[in-house]
C-alpha positions in Angstrom: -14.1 176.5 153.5 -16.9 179.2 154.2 -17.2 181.0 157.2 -20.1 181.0 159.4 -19.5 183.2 162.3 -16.8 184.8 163.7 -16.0 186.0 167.1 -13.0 187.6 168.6 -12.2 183.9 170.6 -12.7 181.5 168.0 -14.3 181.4 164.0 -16.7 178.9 163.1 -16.1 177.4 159.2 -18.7 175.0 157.2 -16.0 172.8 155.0 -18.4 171.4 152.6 -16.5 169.2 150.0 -17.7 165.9 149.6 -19.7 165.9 153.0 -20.1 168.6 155.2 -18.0 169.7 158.0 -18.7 171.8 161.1 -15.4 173.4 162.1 -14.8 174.9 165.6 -11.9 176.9 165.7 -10.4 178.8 168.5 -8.6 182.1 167.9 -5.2 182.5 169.6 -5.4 184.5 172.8 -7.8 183.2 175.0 -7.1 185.4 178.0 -10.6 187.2 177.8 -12.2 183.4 178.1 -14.2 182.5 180.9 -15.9 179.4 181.5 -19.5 180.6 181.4 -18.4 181.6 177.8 -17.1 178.8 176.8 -20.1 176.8 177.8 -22.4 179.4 175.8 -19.7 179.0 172.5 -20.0 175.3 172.8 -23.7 175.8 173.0 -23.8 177.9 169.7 -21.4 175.0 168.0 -24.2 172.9 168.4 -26.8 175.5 167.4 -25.0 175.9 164.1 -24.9 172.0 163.5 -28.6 172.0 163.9 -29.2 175.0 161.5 -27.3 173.5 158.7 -27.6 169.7 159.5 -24.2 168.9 160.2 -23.4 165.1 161.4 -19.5 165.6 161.0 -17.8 167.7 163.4 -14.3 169.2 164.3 -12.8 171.3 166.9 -9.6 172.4 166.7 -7.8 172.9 170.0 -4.4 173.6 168.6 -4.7 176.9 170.1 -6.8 176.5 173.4 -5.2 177.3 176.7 -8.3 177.6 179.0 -8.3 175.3 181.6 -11.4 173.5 181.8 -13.1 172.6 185.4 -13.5 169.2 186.4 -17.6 169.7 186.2 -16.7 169.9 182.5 -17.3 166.1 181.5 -20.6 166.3 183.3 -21.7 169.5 181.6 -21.0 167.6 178.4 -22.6 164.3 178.8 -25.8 166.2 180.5 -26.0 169.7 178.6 -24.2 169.1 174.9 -24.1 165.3 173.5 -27.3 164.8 174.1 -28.0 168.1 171.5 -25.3 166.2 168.8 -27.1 163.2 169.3 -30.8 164.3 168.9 -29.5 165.6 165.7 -27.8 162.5 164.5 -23.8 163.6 164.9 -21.8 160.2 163.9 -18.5 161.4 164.1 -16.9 164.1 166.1 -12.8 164.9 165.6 -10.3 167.0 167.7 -7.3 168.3 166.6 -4.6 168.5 169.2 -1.3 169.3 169.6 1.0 166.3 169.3 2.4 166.5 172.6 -1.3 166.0 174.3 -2.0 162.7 171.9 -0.9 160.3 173.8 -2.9 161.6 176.7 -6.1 161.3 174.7 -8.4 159.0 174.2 -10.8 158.1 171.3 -14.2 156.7 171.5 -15.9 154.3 169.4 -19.7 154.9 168.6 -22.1 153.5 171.1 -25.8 152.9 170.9 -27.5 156.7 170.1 -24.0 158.4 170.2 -21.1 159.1 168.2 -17.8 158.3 167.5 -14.9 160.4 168.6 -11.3 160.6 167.5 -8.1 162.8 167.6 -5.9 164.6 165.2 -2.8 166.0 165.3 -3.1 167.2 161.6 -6.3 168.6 160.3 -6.1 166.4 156.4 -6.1 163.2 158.3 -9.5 164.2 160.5 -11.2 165.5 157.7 -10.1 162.3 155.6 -11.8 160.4 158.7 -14.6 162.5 158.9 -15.5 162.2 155.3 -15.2 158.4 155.4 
């Protein structure tokens, strides 16, 4: 696993073994974190997807305590699939903490967009991603 950037909130890793891997993870104090940053971070996920033509995503939320606003599913349906889907994304994972799985839900691949699942531990989304 290679590191791409790093930031004080979270590190971004390229995992590149067979197929590669985008990895989003967030660092463990999130108390400097404000929304408008967050959206930028997500933003520059996407940036370095493009920049090294990455189809096979993860974010890991283990550690992320920011609660998001409810404009937040909008923002991503407008502002940041359409960016993972220009560039061809099939298969986004999350890795969660086991007490929020059953509150999650995954979703299969449509028409232009990509399929989306959730992890508790991060060998079984990179098995899935790599599948």
């Amino acid at each position: 696993m290679k590191i791409l950037h790093s930031h004080p909130l979270y590190t971004f890793h390229l995992i590149e073994d067979p197929r590669p891997i985008l990895k989003f993870e967030w660092s463990e104090d999130l108390s400097q974190l404000n929304y408008r940053d967050f959206q930028a971070f997500c933003h520059n996920f996407a940036g370095f997807a493009w920049q090294h033509q990455v189809k096979h995503l993860l974010v890991d939320t283990t550690n992320f305590s920011f609660i998001l606003p409810e404009e937040f599913q909008e923002w991503r349906e407008k502002e940041l699939n359409p960016r993972y889907q220009a560039l061809g994304v099939t298969k986004f994972a999350y890795m969660i903490m086991p007490e929020y799985f059953h509150m999650m839900n995954d979703i299969p691949a449509k028409l232009g967009s990509f399929e989306t699942r959730h992890f508790i531990e991060e060998r079984q989304s990179i098995i899935w991603l790599n599948e």
